[in-house]
LUMMAR-163354 format. One record per residue: residue number from 1; x, y, z of N, C-alpha, C, O in turn; residue in one letter. Coordinates in nm, 2 decimals. Layout:
BEGIN
[site NUM [X Y Z] [X Y Z] [X Y Z] [X Y Z] 'a']
...
REM end
This chain:
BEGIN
[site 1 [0.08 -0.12 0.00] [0.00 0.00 0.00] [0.09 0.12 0.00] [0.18 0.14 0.08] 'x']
[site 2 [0.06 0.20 -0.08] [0.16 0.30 -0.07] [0.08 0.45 -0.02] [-0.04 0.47 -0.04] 'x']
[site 3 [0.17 0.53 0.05] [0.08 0.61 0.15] [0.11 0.75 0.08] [0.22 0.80 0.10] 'x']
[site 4 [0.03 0.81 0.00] [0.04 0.96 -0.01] [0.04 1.02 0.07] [-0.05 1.00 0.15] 'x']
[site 5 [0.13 1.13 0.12] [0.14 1.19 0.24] [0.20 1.37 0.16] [0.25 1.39 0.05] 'x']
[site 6 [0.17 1.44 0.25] [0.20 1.57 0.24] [0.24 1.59 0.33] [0.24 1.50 0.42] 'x']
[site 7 [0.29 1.71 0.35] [0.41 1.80 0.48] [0.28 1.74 0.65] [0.31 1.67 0.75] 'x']
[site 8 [0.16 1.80 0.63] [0.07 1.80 0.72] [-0.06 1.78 0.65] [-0.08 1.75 0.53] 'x']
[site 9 [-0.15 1.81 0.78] [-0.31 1.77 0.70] [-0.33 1.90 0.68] [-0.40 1.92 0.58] 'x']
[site 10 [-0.29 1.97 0.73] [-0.31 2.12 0.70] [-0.29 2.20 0.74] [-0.25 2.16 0.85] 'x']
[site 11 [-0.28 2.35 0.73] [-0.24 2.45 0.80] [-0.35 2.52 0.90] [-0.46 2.55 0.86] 'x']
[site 12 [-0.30 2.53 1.00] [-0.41 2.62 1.16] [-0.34 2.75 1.18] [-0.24 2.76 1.23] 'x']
[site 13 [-0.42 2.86 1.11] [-0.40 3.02 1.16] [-0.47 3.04 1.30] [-0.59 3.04 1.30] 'x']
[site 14 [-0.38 3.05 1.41] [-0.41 3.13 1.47] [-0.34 3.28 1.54] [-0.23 3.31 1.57] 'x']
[site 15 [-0.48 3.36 1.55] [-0.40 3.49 1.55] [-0.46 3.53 1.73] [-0.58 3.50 1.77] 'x']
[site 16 [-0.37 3.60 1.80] [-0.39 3.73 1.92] [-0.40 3.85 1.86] [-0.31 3.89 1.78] 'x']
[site 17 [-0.49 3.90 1.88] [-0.55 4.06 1.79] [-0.54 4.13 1.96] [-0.59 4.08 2.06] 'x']
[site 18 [-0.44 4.27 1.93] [-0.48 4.34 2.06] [-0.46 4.49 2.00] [-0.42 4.52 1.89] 'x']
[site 19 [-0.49 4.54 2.05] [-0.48 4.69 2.08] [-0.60 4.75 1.91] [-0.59 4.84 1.83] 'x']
[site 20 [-0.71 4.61 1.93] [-0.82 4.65 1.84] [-0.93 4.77 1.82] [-0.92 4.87 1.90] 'x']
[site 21 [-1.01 4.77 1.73] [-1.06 4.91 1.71] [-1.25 4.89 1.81] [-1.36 4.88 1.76] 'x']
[site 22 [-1.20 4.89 1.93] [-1.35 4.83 1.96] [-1.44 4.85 1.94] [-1.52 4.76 1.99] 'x']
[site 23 [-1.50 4.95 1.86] [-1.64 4.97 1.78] [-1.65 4.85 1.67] [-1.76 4.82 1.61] 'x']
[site 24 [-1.52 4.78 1.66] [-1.54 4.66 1.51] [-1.56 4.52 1.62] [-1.62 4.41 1.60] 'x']
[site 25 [-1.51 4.56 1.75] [-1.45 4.41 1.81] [-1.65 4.39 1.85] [-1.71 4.30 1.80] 'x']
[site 26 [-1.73 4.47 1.93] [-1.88 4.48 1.97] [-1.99 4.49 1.82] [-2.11 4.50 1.84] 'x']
[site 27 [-1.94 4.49 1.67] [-1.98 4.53 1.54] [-2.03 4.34 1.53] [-1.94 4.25 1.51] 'x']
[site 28 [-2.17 4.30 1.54] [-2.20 4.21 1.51] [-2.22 4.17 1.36] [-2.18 4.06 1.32] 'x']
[site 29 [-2.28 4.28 1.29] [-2.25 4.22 1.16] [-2.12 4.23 1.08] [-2.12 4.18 0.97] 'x']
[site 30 [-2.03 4.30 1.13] [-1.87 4.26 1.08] [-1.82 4.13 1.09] [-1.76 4.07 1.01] 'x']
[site 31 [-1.87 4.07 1.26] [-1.79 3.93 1.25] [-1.88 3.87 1.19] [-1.84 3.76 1.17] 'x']
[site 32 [-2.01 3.88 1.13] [-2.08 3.79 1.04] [-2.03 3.82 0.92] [-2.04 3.72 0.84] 'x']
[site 33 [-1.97 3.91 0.85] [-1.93 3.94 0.73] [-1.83 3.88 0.71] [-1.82 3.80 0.61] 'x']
[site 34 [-1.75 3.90 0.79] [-1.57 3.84 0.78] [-1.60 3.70 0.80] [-1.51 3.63 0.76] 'x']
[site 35 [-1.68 3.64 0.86] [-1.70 3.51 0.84] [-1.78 3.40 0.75] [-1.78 3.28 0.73] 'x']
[site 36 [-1.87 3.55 0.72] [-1.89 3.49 0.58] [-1.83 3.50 0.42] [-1.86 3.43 0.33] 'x']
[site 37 [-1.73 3.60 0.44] [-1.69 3.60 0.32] [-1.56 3.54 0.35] [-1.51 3.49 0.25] 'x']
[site 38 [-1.48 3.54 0.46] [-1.37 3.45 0.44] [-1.32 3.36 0.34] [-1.24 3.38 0.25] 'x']
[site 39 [-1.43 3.22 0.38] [-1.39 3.10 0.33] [-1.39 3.11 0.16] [-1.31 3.04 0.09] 'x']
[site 40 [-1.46 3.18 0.11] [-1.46 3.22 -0.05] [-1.34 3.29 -0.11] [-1.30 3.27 -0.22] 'x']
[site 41 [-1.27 3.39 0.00] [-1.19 3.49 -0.02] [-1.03 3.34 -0.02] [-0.93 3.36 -0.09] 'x']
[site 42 [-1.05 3.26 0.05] [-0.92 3.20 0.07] [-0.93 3.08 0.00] [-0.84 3.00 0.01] 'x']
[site 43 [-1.07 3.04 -0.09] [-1.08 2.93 -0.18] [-1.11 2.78 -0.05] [-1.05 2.68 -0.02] 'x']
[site 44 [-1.22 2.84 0.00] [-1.28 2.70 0.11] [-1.44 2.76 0.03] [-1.49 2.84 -0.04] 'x']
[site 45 [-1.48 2.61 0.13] [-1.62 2.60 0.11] [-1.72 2.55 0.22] [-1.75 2.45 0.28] 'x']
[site 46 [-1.75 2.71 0.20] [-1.84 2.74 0.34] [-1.99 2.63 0.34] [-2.05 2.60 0.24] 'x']
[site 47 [-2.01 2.59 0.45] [-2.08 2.44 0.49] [-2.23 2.47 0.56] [-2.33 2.41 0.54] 'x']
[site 48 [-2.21 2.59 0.65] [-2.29 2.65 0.71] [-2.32 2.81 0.67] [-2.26 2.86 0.57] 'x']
[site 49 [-2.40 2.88 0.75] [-2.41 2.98 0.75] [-2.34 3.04 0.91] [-2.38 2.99 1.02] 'x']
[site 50 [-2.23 3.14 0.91] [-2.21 3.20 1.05] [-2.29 3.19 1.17] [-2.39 3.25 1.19] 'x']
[site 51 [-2.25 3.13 1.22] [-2.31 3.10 1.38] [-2.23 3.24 1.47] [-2.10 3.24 1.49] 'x']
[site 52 [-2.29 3.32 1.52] [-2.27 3.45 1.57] [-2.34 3.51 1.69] [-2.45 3.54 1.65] 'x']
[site 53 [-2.33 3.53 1.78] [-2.40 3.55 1.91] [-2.29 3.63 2.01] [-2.18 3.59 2.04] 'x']
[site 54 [-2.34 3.75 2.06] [-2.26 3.82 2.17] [-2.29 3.71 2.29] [-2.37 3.62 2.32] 'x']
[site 55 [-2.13 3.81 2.38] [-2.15 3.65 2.51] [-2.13 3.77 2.62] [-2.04 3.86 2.60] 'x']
[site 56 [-2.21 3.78 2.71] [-2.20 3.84 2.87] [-2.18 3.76 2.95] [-2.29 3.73 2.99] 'x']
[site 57 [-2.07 3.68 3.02] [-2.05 3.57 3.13] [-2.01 3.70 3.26] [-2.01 3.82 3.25] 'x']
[site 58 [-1.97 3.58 3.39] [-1.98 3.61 3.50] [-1.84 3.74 3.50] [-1.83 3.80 3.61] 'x']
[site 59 [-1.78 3.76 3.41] [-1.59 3.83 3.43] [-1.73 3.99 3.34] [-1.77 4.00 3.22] 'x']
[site 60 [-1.74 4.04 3.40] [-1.82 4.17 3.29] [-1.72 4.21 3.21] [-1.77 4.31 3.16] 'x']
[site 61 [-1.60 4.21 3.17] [-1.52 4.31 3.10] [-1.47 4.15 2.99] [-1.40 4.14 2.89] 'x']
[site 62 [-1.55 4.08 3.06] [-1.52 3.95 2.92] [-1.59 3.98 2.82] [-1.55 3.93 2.72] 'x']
[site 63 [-1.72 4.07 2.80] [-1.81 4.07 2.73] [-1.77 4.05 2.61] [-1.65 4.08 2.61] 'x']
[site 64 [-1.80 4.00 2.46] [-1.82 4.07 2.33] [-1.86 3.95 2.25] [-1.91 3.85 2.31] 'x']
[site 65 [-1.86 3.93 2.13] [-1.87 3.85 2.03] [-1.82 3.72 2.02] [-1.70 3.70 2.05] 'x']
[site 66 [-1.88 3.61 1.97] [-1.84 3.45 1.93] [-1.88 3.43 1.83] [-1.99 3.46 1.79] 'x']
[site 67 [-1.79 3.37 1.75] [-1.89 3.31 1.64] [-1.75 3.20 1.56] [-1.63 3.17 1.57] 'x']
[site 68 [-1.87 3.18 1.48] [-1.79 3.05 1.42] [-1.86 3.02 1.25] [-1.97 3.06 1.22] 'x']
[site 69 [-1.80 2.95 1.16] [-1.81 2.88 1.05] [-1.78 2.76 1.03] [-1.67 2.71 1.04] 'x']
[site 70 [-1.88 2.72 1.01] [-1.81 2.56 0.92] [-1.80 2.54 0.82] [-1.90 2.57 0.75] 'x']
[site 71 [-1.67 2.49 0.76] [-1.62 2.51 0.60] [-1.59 2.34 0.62] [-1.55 2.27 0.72] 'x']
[site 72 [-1.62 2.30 0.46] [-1.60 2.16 0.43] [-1.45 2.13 0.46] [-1.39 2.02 0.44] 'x']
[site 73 [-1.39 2.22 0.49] [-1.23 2.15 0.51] [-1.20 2.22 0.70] [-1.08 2.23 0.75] 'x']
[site 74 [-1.28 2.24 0.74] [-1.24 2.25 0.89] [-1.36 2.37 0.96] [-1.48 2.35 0.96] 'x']
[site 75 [-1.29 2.50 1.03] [-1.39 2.57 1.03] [-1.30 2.73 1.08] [-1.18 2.74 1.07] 'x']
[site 76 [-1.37 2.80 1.13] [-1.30 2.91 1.11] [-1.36 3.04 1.24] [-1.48 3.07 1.21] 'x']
[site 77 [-1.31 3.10 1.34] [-1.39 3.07 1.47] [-1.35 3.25 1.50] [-1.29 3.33 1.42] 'x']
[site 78 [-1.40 3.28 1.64] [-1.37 3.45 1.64] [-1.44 3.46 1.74] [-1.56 3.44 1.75] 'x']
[site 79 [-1.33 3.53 1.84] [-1.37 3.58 1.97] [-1.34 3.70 1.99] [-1.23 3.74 2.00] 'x']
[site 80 [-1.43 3.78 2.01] [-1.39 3.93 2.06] [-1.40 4.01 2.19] [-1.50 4.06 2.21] 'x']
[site 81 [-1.30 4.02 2.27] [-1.34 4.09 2.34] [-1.32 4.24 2.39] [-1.22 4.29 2.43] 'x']
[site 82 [-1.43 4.31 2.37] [-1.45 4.48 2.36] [-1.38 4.56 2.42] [-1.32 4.66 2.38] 'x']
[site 83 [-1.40 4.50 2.58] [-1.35 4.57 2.71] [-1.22 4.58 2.68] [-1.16 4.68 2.72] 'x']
[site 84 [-1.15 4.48 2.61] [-1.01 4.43 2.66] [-0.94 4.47 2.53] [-0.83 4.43 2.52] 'x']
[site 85 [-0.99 4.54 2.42] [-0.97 4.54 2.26] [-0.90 4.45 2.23] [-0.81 4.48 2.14] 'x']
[site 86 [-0.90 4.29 2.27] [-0.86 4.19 2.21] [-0.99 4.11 2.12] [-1.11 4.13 2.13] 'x']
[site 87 [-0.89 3.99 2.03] [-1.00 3.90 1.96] [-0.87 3.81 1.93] [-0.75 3.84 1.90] 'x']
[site 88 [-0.92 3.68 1.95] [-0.88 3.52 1.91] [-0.93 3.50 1.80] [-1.05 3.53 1.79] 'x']
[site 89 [-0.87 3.45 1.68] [-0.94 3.40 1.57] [-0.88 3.29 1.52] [-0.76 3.30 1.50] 'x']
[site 90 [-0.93 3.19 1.50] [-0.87 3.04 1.45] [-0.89 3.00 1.29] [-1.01 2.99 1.26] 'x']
[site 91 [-0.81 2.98 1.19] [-0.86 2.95 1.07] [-0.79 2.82 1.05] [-0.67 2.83 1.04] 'x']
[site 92 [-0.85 2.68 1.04] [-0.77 2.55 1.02] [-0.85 2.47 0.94] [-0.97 2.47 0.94] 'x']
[site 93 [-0.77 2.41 0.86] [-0.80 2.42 0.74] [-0.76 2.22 0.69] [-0.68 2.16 0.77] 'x']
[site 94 [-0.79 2.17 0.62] [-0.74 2.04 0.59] [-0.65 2.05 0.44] [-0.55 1.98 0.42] 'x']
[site 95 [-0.70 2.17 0.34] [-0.63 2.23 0.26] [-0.60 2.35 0.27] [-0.63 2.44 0.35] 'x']
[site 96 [-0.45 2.33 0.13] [-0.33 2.44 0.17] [-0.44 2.61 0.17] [-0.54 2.62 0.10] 'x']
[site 97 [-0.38 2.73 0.24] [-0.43 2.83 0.14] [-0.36 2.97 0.22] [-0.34 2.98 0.34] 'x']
[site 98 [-0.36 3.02 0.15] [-0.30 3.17 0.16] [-0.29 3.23 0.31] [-0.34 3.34 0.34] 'x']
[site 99 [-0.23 3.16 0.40] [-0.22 3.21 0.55] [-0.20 3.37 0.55] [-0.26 3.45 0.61] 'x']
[site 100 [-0.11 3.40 0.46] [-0.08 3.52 0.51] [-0.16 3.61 0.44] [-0.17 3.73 0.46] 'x']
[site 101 [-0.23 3.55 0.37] [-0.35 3.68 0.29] [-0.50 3.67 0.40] [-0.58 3.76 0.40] 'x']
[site 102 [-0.50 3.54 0.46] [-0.58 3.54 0.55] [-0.56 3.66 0.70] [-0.66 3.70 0.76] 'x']
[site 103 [-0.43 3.67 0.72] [-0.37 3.70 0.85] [-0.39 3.84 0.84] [-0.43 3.91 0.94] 'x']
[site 104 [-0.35 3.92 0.71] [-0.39 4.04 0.63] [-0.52 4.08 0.67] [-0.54 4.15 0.77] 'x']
[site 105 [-0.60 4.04 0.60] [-0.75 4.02 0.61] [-0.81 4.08 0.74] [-0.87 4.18 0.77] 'x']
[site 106 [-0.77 3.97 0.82] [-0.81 3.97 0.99] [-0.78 4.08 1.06] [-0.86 4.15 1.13] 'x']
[site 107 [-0.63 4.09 1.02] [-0.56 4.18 1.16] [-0.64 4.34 1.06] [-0.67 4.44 1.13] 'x']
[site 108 [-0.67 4.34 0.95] [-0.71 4.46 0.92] [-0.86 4.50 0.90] [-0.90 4.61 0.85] 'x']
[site 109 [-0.91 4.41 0.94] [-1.05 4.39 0.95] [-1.11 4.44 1.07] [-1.22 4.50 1.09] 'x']
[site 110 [-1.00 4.39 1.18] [-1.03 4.44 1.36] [-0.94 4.57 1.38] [-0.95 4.62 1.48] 'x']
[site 111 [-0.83 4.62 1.29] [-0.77 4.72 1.27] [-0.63 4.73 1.45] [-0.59 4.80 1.54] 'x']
[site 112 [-0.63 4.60 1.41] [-0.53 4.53 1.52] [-0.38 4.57 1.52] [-0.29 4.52 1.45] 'x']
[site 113 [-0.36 4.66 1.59] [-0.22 4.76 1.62] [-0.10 4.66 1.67] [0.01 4.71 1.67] 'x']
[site 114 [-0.11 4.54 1.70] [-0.03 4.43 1.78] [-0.09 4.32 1.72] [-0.19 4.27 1.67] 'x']
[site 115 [0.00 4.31 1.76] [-0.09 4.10 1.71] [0.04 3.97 1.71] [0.15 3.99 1.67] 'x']
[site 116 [-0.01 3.87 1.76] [0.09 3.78 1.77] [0.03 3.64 1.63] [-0.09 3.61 1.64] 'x']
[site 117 [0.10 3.59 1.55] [0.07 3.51 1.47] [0.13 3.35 1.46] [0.24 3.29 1.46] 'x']
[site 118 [0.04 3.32 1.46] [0.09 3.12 1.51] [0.07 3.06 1.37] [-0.04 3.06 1.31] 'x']
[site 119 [0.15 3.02 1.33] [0.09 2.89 1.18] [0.15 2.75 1.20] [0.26 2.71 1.17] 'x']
[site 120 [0.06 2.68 1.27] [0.14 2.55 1.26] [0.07 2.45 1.15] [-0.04 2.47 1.10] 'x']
[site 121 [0.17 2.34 1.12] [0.08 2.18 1.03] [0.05 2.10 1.09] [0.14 2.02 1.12] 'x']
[site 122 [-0.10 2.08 1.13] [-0.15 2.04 1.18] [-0.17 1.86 1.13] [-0.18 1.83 1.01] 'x']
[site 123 [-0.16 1.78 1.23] [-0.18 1.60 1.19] [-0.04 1.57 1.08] [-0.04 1.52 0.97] 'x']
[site 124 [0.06 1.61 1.14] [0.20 1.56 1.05] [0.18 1.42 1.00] [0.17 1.40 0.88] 'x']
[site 125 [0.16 1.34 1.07] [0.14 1.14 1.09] [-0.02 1.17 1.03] [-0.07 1.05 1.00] 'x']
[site 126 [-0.10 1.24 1.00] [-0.21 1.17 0.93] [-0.16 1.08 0.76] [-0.06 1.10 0.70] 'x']
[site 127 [-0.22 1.02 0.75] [-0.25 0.92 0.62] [-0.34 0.97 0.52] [-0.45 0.95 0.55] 'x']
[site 128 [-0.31 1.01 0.41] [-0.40 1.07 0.31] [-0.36 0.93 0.17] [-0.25 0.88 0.13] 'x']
[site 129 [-0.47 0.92 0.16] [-0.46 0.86 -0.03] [-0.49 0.92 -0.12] [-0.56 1.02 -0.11] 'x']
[site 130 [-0.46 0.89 -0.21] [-0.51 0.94 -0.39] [-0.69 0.85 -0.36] [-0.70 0.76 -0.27] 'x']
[site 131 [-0.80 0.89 -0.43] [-0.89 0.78 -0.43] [-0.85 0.68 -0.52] [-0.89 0.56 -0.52] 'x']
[site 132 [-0.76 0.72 -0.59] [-0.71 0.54 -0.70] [-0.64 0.44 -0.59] [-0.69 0.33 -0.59] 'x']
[site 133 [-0.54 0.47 -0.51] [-0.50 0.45 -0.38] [-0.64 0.37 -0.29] [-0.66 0.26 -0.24] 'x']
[site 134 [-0.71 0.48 -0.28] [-0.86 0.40 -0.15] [-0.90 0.29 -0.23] [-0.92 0.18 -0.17] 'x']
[site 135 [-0.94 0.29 -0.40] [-1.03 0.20 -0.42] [-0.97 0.09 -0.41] [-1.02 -0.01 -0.35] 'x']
[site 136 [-0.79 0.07 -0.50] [-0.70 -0.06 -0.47] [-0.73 -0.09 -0.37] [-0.79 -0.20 -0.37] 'x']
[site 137 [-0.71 -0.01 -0.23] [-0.74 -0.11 -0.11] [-0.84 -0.15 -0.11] [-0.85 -0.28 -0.10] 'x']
[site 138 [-0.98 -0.07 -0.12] [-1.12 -0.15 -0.08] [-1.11 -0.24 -0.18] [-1.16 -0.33 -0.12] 'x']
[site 139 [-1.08 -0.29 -0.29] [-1.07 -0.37 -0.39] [-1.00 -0.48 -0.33] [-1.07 -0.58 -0.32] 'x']
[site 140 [-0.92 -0.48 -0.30] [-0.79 -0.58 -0.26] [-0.81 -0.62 -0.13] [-0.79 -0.73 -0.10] 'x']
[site 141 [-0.87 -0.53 -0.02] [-0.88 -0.55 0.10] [-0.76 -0.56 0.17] [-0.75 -0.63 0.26] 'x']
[site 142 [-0.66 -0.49 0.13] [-0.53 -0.51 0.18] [-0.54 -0.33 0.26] [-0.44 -0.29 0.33] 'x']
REM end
């Protein structure tokens, strides 16, 4: 059996956004925008519609925005918080695509003065096949 393998299963943007513009970080339909137009913008395929909802828990200066997408190759997530002019945003992905045009995008979206950027390859040891690859085996049962 021969094992097609790439570097990783894919690449995980994540970003620390600080010293944001907080009128965008409390801007509900911005994080529905940016999360809806992402996945098109970076060549994914959006699965859902934005799942989006402000959060008030027990810390009051935690307040602001959540939300999330599901894209057929992973999903794409976004935390804001107002008080604190920070936001978390995760983009991971199963396919390759333009991190740093993503990273662009984000940090200037929340108009993020600082920011710390993570890209790791995520599932190094995952196992990918060709489908000519899957059918030999289900064929062969090997």
């Amino acid at each position: 059996m021969i094992e097609a393998r790439k570097e990783s299963f894919g690449p995980h943007l994540m970003l620390d956004l600080n010293h944001c513009n907080k009128d965008k970080l409390k801007d509900y339909n911005l994080i529905f925008d940016v999360l809806y137009d992402l996945p098109e913008k970076i060549g994914m395929t959006k699965i859902t519609q934005p799942y989006v909802f402000p959060y008030s828990g027990l810390v009051p200066e935690d307040k602001g925005i959540t939300g999330t997408v599901i894209i057929a190759e992973s999903h794409i997530s976004i935390h804001s918080f107002q008080e604190k002019d920070f936001c978390f945003v995760d983009v991971f992905s199963c396919k390759d695509f333009d991190v740093e045009f993503a990273a662009d995008y984000l940090i200037n979206a929340f108009e993020s003065k600082k920011y710390e950027k993570h890209i790791i390859g995520r599932g190094k040891d995952f196992v990918r096949y060709s489908s000519r690859e899957k059918m030999a085996e289900q064929l062969t049962g090997i």
